[in-house]
Structure formats: C-alpha cells, structure tokens
C-alpha positions as CSV (number, residue, x, y, z in Angstrom):
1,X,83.5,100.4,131.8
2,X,80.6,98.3,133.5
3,X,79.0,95.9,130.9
4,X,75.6,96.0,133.4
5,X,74.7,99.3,132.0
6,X,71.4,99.8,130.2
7,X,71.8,99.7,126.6
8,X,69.9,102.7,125.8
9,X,72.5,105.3,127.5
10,X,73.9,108.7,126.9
11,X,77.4,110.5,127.8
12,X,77.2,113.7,128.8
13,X,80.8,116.1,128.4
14,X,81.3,118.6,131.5
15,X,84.4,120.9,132.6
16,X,84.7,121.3,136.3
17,X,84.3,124.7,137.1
18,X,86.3,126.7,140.0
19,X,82.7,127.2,142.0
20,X,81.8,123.2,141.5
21,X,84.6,122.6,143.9
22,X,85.6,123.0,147.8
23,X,88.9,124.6,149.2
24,X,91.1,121.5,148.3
25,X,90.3,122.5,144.4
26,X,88.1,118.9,144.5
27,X,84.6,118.6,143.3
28,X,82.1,119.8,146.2
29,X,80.4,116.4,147.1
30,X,76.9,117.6,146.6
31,X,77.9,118.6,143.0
32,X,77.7,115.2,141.7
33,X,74.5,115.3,142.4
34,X,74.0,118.5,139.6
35,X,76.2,117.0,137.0
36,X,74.0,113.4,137.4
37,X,71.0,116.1,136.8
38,X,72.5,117.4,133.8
39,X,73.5,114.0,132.4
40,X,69.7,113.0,133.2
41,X,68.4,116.2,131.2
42,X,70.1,115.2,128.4
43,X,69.1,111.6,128.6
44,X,65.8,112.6,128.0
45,X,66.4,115.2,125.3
46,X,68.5,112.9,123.6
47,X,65.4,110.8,123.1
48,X,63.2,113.7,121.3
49,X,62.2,115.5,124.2
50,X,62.9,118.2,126.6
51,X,62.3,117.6,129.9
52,X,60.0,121.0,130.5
53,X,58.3,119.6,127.5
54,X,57.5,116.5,129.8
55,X,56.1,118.5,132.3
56,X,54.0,120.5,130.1
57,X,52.4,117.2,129.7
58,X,51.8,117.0,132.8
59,X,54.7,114.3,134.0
60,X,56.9,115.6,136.5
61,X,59.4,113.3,138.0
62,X,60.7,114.6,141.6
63,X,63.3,112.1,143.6
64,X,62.2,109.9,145.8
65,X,66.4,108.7,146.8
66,X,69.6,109.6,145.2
67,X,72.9,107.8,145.7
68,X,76.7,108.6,145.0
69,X,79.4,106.5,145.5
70,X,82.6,108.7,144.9
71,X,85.7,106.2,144.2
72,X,88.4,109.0,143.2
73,X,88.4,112.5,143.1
74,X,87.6,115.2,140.2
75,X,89.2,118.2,139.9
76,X,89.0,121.7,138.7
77,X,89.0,122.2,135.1
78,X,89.3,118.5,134.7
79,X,86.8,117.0,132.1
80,X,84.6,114.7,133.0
81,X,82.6,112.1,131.0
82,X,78.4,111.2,132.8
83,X,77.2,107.8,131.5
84,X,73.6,107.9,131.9
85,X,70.5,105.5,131.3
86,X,67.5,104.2,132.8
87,X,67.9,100.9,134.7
88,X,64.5,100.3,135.9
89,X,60.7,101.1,135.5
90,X,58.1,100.7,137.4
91,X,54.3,101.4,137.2
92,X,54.7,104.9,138.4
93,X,58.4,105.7,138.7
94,X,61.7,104.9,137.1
95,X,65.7,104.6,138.2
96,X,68.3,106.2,136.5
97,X,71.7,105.5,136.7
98,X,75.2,107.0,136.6
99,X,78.7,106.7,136.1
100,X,81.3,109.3,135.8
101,X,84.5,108.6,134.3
102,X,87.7,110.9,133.5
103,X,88.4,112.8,130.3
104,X,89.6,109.4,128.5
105,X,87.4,106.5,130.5
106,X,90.0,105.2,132.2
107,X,88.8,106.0,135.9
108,X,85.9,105.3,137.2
109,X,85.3,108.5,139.7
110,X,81.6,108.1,141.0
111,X,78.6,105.7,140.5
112,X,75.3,107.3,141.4
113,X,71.3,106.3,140.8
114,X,68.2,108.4,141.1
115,X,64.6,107.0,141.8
116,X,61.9,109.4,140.5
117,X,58.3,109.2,141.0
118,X,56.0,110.0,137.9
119,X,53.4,112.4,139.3
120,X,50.7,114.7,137.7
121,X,50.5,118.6,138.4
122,X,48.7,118.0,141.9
123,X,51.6,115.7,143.2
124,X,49.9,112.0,142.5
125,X,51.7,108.8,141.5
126,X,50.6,108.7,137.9
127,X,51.4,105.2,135.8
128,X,54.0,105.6,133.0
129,X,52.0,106.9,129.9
130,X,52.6,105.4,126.3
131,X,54.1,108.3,125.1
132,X,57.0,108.9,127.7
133,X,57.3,104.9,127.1
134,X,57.7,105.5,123.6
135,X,60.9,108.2,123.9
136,X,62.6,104.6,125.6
137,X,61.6,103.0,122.9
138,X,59.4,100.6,125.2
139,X,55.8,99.2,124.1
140,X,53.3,99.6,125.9
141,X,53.1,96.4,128.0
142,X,57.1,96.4,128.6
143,X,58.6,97.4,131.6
144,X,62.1,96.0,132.4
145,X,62.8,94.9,136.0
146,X,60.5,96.6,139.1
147,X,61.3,99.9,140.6
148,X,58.1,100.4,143.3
C-alpha cells in the first residue's frame, strides 16, 4: 500500500454486484466512480457525522473533477477493499482520495481523487466552518496543503 496516504483514512468493504459490471463480467468503468462515493460517505460518517446531517447544516459539497486511474480489473462478486481520506483542504473546498485494493491488499486495482467545493444552500463557495474542521480533527487555523 502507498505510504503517501493521509493518516486519517477509512476502508470501506464492497462485493461487486452482477449490475456493477459490463458484458465481460468486469466492473462498469463509471462504477468506480459510486464505490469512491460510498467509501467517501463513510469517510465522513466514520468521523461522527452523516453526510445528510452536513447538509442539513447547510454544507453541501458537489464535485468540481473526479479522477480514476484503473490499473487491473474487478470482477463480479469479487470483494473489494476502498481506502479513503482527505488529502487536501482548501479555504472553500477539499480533495479526497482513493485507492481500491483486492479482497487481501495485494493489488492495487484503481487510484481515484475527488475535488469538492463547500457551498451553502444557494450554491456559493462557503469557507470551511470550525465544526466540519473539527470531524478531521483539524483546529481552526490548520489547513494541510492548498486545494483552490
């Protein structure tokens, strides 16, 4: 596993379903995508939170650019581990980043990143509030590395 990955991380567990993949019994391309999602959503939980509880204060985070690199294939049924954690912050968005592995870590099967904006209900950038600060365990002032 990559030793560059963000400290504060999360692995998420997911079976490849017959639907998540195309006519070769692979994973669809665009499903990565979904899992990455997933792996984010637990991210946040994992740190005290849902992330509809986020928005109900008022934070939503849409994607400004997603990447995937796939580097060997997944398969139906197969389990799959999601390494997830934030890489970056910036005043008013944030980078997560992704790796998926096989059922034991061995393989490496897709590196991915997500660069959210933080925006209020009517769509404006919006800087980082303490509180979502606080479920990374960052103080107030801190913001590791630039994402804007």
């Amino acid at each position: 596993m990559h030793t560059d990955f963000p400290a504060s991380d999360v692995w998420l567990s997911h079976r490849i379903s017959y639907g998540e993949t195309d006519t070769m019994g692979v994973l669809y391309y665009a499903e990565y995508l979904h899992i990455f999602e997933r792996a984010r959503s637990e991210y946040i939980r994992c740190r005290g939170m849902s992330y509809s509880e986020v928005e109900a204060r008022g934070i939503l985070l849409p994607v400004r650019e997603a990447r995937c690199r796939y580097r060997a294939p997944a398969r139906y049924d197969d389990l799959v581990r999601v390494h997830a954690g934030i890489s970056e912050w910036g005043r008013a968005s944030l980078v997560f980043v992704y790796e998926m592995w096989n059922e034991d870590k061995s393989v490496l099967l897709a590196t991915g990143s997500t660069q959210h904006a933080l925006v209020n209900r009517e769509g404006r950038p919006t800087a980082v509030p303490d509180w979502f600060k606080a479920l990374f365990h960052l103080s107030a002032g801190e913001a590791p590395a630039t994402a804007d």
